[in-house]
PDB file of N, H, CA, C and O in Angstrom:
ATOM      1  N   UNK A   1      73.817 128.328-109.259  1.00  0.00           N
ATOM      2  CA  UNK A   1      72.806 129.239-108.786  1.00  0.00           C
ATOM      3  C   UNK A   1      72.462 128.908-107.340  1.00  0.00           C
ATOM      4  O   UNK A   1      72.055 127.769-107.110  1.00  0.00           O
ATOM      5  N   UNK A   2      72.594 129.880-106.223  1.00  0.00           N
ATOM      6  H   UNK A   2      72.924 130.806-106.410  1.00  0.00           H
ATOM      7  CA  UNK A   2      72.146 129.513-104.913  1.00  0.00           C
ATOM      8  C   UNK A   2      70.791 129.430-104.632  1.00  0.00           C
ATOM      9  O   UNK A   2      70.365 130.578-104.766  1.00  0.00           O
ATOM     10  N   UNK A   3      69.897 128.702-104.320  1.00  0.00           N
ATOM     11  H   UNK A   3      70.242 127.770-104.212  1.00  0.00           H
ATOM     12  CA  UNK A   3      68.520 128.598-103.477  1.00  0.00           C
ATOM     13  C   UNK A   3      68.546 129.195-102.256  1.00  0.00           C
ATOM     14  O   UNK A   3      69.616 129.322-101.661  1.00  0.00           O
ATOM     15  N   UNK A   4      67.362 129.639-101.729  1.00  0.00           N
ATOM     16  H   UNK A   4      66.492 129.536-102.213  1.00  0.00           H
ATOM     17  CA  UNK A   4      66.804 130.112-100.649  1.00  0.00           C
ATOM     18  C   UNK A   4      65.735 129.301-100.235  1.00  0.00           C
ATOM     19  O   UNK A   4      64.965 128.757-101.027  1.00  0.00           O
ATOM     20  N   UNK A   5      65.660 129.196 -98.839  1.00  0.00           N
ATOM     21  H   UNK A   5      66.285 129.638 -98.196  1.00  0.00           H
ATOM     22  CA  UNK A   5      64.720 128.304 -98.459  1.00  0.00           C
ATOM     23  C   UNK A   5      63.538 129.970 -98.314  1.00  0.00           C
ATOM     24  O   UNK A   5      63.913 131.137 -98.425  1.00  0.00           O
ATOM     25  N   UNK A   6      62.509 129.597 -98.119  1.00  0.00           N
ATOM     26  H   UNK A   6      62.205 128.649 -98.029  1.00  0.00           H
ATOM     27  CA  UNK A   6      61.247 130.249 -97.643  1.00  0.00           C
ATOM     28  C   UNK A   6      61.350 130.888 -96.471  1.00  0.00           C
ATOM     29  O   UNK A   6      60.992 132.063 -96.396  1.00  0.00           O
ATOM     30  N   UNK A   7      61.927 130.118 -95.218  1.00  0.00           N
ATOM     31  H   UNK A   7      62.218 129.163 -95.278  1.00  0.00           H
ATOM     32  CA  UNK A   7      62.237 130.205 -94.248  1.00  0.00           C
ATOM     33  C   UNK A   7      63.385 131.175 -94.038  1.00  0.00           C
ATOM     34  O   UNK A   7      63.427 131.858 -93.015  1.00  0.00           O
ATOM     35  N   UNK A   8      64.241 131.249 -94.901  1.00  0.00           N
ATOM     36  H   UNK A   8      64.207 130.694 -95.732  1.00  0.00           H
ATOM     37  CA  UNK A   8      65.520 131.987 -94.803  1.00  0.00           C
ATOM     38  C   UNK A   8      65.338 133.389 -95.409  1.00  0.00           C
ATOM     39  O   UNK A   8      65.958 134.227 -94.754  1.00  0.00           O
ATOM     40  N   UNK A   9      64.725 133.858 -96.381  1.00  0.00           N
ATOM     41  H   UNK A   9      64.221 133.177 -96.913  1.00  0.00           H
ATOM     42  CA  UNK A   9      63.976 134.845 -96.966  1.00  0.00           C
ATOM     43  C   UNK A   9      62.753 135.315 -96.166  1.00  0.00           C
ATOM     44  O   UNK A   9      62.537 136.527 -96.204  1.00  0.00           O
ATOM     45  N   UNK A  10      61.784 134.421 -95.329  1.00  0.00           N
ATOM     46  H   UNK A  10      61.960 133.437 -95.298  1.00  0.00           H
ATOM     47  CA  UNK A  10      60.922 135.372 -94.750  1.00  0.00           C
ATOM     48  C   UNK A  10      61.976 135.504 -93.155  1.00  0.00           C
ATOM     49  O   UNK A  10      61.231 135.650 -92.185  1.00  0.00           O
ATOM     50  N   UNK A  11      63.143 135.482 -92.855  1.00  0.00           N
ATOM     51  H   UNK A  11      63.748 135.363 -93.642  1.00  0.00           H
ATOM     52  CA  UNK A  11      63.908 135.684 -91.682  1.00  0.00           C
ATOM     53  C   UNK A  11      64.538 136.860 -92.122  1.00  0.00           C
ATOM     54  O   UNK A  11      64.702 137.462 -91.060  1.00  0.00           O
ATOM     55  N   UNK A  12      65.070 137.688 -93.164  1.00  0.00           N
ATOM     56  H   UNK A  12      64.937 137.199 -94.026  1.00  0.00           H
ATOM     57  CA  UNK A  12      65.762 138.229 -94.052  1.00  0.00           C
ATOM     58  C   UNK A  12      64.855 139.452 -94.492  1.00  0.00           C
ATOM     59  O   UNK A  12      65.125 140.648 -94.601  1.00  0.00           O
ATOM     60  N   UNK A  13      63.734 138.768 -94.698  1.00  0.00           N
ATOM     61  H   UNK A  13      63.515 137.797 -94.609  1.00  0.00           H
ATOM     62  CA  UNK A  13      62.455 139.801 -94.218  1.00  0.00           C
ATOM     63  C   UNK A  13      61.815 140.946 -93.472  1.00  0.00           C
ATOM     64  O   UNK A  13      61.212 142.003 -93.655  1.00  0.00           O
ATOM     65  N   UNK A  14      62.341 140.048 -92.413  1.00  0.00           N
ATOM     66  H   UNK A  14      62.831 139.190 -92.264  1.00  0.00           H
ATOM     67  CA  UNK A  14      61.986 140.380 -90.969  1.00  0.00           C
ATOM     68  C   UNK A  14      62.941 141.323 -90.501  1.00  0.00           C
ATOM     69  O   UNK A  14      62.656 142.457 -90.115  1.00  0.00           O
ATOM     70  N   UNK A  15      64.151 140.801 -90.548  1.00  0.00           N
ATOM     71  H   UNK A  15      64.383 139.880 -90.861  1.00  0.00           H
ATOM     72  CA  UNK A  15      65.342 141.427 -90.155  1.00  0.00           C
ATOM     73  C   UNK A  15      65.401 143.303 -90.935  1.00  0.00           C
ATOM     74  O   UNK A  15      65.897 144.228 -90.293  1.00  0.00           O
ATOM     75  N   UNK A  16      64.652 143.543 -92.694  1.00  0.00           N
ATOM     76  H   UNK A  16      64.249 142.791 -93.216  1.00  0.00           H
ATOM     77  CA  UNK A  16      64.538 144.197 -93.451  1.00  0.00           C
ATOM     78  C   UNK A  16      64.064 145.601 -92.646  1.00  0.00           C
ATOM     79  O   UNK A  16      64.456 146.748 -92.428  1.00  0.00           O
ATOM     80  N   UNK A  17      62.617 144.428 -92.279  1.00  0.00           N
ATOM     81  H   UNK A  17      62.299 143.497 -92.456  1.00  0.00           H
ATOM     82  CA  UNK A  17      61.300 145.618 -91.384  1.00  0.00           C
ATOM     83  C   UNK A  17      61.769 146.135 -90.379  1.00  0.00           C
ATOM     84  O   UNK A  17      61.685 147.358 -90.262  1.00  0.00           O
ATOM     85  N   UNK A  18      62.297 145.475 -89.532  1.00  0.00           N
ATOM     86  H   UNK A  18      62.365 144.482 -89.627  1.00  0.00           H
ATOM     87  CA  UNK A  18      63.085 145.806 -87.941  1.00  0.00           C
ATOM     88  C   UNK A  18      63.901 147.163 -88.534  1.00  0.00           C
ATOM     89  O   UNK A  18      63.554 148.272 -88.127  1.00  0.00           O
ATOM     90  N   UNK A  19      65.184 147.006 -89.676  1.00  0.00           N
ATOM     91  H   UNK A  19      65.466 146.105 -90.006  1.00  0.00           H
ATOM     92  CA  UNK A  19      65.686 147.808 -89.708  1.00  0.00           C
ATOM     93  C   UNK A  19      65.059 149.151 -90.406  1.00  0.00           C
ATOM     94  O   UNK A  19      65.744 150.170 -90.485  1.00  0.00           O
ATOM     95  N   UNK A  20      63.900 149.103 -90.839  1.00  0.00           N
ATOM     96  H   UNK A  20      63.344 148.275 -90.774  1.00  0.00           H
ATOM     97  CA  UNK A  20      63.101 150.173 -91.397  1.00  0.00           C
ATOM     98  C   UNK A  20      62.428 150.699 -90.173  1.00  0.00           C
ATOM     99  O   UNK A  20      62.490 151.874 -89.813  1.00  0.00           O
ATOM    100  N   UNK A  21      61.822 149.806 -89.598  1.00  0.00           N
ATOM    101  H   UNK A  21      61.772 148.851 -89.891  1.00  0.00           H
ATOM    102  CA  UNK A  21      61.117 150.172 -88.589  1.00  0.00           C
ATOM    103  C   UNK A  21      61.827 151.557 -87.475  1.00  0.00           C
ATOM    104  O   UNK A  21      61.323 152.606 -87.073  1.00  0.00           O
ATOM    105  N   UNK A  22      63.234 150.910 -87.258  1.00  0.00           N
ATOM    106  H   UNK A  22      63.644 150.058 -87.585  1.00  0.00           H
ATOM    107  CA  UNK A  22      64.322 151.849 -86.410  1.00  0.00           C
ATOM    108  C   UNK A  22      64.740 153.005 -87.361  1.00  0.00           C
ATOM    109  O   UNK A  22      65.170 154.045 -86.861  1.00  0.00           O
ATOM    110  N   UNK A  23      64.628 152.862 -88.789  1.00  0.00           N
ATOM    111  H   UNK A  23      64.279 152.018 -89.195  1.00  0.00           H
ATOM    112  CA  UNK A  23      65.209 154.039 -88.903  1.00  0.00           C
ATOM    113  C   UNK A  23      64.002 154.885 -89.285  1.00  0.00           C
ATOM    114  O   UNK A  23      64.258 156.055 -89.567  1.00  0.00           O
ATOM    115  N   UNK A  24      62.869 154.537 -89.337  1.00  0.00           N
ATOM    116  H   UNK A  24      62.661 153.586 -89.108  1.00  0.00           H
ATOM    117  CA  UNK A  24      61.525 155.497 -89.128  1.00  0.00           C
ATOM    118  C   UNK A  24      61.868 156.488 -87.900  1.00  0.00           C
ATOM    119  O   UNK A  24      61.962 157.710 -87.787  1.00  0.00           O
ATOM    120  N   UNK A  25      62.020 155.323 -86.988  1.00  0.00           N
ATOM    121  H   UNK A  25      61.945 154.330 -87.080  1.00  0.00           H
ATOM    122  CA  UNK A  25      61.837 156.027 -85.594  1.00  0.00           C
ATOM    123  C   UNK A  25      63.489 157.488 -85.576  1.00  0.00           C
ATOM    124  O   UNK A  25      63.388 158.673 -85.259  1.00  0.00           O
ATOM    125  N   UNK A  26      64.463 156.922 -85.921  1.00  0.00           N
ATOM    126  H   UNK A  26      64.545 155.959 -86.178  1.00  0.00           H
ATOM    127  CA  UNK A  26      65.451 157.898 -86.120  1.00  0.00           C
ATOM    128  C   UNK A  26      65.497 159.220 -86.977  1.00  0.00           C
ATOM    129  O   UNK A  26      66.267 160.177 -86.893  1.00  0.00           O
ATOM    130  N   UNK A  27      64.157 158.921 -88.051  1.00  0.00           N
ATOM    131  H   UNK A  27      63.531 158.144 -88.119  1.00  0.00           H
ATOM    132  CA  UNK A  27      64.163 159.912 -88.584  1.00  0.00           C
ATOM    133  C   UNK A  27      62.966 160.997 -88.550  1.00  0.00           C
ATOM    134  O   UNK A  27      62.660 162.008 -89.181  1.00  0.00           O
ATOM    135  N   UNK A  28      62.342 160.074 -87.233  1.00  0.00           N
ATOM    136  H   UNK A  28      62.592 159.252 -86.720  1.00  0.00           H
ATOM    137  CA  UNK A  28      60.937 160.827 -86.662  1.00  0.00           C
ATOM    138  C   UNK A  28      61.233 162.022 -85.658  1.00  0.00           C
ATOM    139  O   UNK A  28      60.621 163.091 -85.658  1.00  0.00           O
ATOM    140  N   UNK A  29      62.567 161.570 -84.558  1.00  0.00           N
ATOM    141  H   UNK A  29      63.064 160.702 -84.558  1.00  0.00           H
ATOM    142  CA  UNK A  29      62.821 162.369 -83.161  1.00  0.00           C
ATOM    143  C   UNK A  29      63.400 163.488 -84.214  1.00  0.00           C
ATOM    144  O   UNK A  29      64.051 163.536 -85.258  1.00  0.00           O
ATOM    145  N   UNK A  30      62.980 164.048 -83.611  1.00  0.00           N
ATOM    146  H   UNK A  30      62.451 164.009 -82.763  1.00  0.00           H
ATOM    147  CA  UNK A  30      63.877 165.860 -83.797  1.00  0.00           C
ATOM    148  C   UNK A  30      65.057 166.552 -82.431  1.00  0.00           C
ATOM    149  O   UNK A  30      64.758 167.130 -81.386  1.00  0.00           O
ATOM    150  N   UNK A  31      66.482 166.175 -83.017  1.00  0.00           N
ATOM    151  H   UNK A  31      66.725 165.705 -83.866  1.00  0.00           H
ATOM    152  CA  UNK A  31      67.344 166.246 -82.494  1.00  0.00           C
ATOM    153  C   UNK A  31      67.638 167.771 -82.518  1.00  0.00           C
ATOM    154  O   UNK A  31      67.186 168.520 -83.384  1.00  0.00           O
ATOM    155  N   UNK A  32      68.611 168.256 -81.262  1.00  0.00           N
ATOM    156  H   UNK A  32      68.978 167.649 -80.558  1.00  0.00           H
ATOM    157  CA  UNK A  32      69.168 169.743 -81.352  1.00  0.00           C
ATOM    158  C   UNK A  32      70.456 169.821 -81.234  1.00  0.00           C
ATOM    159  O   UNK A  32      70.868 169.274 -80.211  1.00  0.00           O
ATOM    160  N   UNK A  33      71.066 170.185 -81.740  1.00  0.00           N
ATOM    161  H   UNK A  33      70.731 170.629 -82.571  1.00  0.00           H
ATOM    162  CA  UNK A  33      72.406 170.185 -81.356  1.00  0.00           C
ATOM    163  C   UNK A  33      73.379 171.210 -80.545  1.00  0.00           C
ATOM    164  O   UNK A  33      73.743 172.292 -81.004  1.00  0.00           O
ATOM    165  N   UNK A  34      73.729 170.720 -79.319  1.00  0.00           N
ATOM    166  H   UNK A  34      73.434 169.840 -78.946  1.00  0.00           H
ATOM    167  CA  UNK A  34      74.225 171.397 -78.344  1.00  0.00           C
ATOM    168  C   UNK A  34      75.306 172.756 -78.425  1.00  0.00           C
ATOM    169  O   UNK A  34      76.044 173.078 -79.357  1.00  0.00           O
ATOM    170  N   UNK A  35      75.168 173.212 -77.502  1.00  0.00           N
ATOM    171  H   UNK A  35      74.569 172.950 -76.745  1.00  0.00           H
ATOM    172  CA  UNK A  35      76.238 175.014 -77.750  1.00  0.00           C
ATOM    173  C   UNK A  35      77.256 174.614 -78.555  1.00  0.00           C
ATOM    174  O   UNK A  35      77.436 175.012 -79.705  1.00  0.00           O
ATOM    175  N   UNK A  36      78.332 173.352 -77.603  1.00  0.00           N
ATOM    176  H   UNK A  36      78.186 173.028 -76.669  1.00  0.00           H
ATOM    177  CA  UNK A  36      79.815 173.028 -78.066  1.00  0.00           C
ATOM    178  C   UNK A  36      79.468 172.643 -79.777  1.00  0.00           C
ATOM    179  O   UNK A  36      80.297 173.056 -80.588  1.00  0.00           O
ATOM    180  N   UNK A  37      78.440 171.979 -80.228  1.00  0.00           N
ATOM    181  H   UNK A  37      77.766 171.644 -79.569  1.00  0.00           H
ATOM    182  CA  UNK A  37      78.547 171.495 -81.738  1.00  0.00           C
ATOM    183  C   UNK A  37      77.902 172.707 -82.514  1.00  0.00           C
ATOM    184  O   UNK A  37      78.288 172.879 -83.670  1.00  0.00           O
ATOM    185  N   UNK A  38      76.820 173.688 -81.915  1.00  0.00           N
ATOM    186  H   UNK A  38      76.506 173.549 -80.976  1.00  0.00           H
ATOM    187  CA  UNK A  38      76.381 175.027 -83.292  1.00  0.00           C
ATOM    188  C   UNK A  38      77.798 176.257 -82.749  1.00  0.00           C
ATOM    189  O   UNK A  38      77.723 177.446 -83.061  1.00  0.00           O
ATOM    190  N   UNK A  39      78.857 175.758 -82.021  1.00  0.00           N
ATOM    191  H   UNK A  39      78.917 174.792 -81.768  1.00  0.00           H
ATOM    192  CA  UNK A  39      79.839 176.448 -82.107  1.00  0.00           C
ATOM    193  C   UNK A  39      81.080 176.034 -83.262  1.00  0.00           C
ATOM    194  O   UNK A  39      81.746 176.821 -83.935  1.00  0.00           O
ATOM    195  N   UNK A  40      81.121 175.112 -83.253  1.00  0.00           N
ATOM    196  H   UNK A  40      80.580 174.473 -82.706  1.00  0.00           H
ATOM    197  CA  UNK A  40      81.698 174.377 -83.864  1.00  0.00           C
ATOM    198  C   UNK A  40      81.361 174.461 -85.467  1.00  0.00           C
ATOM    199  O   UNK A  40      82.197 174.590 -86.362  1.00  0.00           O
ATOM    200  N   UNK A  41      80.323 174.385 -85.578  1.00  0.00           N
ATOM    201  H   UNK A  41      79.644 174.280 -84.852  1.00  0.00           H
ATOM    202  CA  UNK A  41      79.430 174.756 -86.641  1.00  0.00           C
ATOM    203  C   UNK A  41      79.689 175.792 -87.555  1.00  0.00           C
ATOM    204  O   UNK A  41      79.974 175.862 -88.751  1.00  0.00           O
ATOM    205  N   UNK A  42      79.491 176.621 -86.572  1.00  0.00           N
ATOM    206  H   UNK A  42      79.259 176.564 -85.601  1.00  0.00           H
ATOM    207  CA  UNK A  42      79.437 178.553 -86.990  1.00  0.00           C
ATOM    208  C   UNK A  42      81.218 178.176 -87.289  1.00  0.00           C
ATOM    209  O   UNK A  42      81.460 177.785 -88.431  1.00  0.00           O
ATOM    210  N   UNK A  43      81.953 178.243 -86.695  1.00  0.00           N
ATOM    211  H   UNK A  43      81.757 178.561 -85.767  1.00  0.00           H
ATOM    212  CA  UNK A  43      83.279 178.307 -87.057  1.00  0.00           C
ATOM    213  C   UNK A  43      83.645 177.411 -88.158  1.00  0.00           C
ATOM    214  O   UNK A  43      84.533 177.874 -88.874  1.00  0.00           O
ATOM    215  N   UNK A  44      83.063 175.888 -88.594  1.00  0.00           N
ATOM    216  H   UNK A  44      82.342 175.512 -88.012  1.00  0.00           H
ATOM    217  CA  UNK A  44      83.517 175.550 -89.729  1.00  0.00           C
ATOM    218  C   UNK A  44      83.367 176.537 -90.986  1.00  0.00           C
ATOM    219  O   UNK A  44      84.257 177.060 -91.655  1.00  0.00           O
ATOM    220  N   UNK A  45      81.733 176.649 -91.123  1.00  0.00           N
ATOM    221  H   UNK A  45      81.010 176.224 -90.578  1.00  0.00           H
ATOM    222  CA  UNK A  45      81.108 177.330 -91.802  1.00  0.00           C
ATOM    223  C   UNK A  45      82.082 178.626 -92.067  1.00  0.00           C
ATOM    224  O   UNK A  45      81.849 179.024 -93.208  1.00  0.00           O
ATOM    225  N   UNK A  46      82.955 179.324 -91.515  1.00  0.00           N
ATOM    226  H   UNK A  46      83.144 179.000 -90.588  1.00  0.00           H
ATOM    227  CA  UNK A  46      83.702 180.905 -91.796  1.00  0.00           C
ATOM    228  C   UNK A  46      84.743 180.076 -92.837  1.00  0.00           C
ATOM    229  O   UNK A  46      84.742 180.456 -94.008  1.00  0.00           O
ATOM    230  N   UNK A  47      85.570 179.038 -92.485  1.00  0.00           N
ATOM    231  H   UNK A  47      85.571 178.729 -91.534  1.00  0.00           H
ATOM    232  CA  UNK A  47      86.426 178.183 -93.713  1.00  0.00           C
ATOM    233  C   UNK A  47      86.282 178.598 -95.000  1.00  0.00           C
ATOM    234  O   UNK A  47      85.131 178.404 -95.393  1.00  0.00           O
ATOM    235  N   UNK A  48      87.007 179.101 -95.824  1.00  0.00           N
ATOM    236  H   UNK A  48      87.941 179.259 -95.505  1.00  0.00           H
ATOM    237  CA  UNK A  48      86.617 179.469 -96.828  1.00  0.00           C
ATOM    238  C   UNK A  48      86.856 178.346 -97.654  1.00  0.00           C
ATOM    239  O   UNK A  48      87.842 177.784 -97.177  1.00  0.00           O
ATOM    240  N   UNK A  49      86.456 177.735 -98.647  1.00  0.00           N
ATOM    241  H   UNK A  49      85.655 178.191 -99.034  1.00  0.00           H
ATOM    242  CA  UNK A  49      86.583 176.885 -99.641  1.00  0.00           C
ATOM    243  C   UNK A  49      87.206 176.572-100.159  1.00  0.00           C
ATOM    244  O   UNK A  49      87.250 175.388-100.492  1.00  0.00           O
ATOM    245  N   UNK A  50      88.195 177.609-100.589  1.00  0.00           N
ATOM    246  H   UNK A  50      88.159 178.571-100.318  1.00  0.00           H
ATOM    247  CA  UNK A  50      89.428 176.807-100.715  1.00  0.00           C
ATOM    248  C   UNK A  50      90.426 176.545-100.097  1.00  0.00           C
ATOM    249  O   UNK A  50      91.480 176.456-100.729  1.00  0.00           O
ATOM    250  N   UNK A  51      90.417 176.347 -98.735  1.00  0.00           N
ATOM    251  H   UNK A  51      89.562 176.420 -98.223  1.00  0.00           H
ATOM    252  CA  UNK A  51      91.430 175.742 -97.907  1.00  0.00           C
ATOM    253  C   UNK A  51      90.458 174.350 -97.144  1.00  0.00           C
ATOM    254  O   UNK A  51      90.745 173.714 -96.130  1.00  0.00           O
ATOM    255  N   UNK A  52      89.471 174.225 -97.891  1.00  0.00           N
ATOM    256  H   UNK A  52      89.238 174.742 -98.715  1.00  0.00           H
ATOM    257  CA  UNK A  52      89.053 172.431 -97.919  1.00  0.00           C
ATOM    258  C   UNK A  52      89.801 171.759 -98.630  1.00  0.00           C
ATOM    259  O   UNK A  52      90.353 172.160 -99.654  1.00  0.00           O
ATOM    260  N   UNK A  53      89.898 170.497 -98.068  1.00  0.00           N
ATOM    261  H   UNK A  53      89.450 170.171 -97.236  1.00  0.00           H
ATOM    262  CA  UNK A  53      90.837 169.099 -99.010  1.00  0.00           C
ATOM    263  C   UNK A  53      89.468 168.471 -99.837  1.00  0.00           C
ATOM    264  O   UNK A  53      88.633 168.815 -99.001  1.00  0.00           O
ATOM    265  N   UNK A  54      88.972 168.048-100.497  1.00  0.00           N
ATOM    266  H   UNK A  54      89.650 167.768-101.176  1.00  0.00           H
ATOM    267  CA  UNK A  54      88.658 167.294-101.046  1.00  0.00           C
ATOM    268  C   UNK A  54      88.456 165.818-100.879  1.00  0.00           C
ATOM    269  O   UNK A  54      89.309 164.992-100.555  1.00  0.00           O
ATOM    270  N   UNK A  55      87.109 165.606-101.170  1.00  0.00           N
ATOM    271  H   UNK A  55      86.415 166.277-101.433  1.00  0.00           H
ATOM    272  CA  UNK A  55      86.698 164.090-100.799  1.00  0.00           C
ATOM    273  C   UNK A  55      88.133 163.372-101.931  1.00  0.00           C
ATOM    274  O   UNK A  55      89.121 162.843-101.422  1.00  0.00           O
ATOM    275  N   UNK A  56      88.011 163.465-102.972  1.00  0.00           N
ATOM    276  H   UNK A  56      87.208 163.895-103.385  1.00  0.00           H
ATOM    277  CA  UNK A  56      89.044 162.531-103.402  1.00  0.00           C
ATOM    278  C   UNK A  56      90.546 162.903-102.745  1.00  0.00           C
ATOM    279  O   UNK A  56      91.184 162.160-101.999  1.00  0.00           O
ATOM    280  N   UNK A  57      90.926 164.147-103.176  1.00  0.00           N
ATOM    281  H   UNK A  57      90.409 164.751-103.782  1.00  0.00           H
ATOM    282  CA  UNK A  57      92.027 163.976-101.980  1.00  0.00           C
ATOM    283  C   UNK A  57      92.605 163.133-101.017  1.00  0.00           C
ATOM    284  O   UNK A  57      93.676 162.528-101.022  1.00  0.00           O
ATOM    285  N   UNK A  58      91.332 163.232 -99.852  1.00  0.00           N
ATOM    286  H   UNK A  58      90.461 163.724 -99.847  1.00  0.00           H
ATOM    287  CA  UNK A  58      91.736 162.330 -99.219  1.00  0.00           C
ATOM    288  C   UNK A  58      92.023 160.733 -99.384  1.00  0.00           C
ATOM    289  O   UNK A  58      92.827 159.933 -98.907  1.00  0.00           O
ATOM    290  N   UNK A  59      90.772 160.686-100.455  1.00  0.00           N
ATOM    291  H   UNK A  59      90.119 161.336-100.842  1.00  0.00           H
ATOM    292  CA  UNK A  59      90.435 158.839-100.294  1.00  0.00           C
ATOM    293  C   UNK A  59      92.150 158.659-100.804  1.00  0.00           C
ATOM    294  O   UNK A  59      92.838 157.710-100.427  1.00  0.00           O
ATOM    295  N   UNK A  60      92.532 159.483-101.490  1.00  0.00           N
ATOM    296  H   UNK A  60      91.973 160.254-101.796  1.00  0.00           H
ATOM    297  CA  UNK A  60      94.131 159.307-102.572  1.00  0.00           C
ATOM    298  C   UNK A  60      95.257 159.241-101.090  1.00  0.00           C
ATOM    299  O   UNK A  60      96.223 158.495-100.934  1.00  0.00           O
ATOM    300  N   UNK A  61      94.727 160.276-100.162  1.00  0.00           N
ATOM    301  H   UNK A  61      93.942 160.882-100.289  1.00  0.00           H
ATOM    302  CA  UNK A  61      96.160 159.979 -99.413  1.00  0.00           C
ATOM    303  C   UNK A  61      95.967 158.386 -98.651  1.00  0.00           C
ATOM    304  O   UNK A  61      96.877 157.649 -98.269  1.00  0.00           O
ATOM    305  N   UNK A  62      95.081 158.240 -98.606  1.00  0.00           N
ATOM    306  H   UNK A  62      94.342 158.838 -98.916  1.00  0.00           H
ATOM    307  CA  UNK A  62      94.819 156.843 -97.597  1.00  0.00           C
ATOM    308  C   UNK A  62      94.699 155.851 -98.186  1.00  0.00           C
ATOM    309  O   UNK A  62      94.700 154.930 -97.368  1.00  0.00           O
ATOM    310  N   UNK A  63      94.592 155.493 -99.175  1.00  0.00           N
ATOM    311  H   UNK A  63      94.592 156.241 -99.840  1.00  0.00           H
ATOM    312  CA  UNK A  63      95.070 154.944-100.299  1.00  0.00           C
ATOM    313  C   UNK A  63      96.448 154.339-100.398  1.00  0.00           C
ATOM    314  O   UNK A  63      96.918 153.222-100.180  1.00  0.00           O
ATOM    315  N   UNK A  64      96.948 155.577-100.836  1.00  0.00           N
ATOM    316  H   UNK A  64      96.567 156.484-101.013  1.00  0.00           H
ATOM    317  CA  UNK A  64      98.195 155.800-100.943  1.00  0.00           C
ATOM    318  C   UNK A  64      99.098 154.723-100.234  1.00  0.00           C
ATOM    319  O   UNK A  64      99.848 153.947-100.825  1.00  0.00           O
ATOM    320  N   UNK A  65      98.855 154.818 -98.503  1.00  0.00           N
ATOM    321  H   UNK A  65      98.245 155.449 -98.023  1.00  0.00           H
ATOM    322  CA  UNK A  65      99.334 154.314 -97.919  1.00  0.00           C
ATOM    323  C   UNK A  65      99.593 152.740 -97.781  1.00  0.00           C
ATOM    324  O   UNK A  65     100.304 152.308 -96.873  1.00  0.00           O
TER     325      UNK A  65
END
């Protein structure tokens, strides 16, 4: 069974909050997304569905390899 010192857990802690802290802040700004990406956008979006690959699909071809 591994131990933790006090010290190593309230560092582990800390490190926890920091990363909460940043992703507060990331999920506070309200981003827009530029011409080139709601162009990009609009044109995925016309794709019809079935000429998507599939999340497993892929993970299988790369895999594969």
């Amino acid at each position: 069974m591994v131990s933790a010192s006090l010290s190593s857990i309230q560092k582990e802690l800390h490190d926890v909050k920091k990363d909460l802290a940043f992703l507060k802040h990331v999920l506070a700004e309200q981003y827009h997304l530029s011409g080139w990406a709601k162009k990009e956008l609009a044109k995925a979006r016309k794709v019809p569905d079935a000429k998507l690959l599939s999340h497993e699909h892929i993970k299988n071809k790369i895999l594969a390899k």
